[in-house]
C-alpha positions as a printed Julia matrix, in Angstrom:
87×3 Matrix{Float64}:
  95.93  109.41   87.59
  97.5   105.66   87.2
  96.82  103.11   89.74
 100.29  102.13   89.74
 101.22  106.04   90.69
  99.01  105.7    93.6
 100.14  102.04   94.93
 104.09  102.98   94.02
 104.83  104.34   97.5
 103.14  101.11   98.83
 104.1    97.59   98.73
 101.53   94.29   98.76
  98.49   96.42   98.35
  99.54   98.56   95.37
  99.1    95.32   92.52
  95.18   95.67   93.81
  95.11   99.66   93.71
  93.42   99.49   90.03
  90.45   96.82   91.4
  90.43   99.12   94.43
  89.7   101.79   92.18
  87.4   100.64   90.28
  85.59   99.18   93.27
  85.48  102.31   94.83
  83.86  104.17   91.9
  80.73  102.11   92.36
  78.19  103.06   94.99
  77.34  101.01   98.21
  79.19   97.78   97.91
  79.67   95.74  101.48
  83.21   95.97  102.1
  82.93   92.1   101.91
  82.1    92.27   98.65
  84.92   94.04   97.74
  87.26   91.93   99.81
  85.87   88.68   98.56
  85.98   90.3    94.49
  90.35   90.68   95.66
  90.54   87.79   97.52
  91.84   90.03  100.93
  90.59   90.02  104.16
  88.21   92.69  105.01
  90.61   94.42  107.68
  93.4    94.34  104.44
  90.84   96.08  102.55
  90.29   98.97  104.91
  93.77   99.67  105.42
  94.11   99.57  101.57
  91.39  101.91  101.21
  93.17  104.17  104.04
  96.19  103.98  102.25
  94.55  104.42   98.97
  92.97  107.82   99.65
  95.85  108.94  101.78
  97.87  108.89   98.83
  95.21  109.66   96.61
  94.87  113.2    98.35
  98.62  113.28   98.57
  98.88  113.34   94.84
  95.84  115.73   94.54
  97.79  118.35   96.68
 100.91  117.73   94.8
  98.79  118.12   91.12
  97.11  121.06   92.37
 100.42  122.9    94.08
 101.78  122.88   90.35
  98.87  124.94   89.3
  99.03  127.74   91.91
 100.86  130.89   92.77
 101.37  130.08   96.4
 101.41  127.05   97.85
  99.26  128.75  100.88
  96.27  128.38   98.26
  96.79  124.91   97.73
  93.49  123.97  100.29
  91.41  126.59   99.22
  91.74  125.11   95.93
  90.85  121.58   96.84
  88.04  122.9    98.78
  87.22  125.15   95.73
  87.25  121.0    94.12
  85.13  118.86   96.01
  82.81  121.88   96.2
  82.62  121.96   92.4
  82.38  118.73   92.36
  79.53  118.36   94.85
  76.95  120.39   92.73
């Protein structure tokens, strides 16, 4: 999934979605950290991350409603996911 298909929807924040990203895939880095690596304020940060996996489960749902039968499955599957994913 592109950063710029996750920060589309949003304006100011989405030119940082790729740092935010790749910030986010490391463990246990101060939010101050993060905001002082973007140059943000650390209340811009949060709401970026808010925004960020908002619309990162947005497009997950979307993904994964092209893959099933009926779109009443669609959270089983994601739980199905991070289950998966948690072992």
């Amino acid at each position: 999934m592109s950063p710029s298909r996750v920060g589309a929807r949003e304006g100011g924040w989405g030119q940082n979605a790729e740092s935010l990203l790749g910030l986010f895939r490391r463990c246990n880095i101060p939010l101050a950290a993060i905001a002082d690596e973007l140059g943000m304020a650390e209340g811009a940060v949060k709401t970026a991350a808010s925004r960020l996996r908002k619309r990162y489960g947005e497009i997950l749902r979307e993904e994964i409603a092209r893959t099933v039968a009926d779109l009443a499955d669609v959270e089983d599957e994601v739980r199905a996911l991070f289950a998966a994913l948690a072992r």
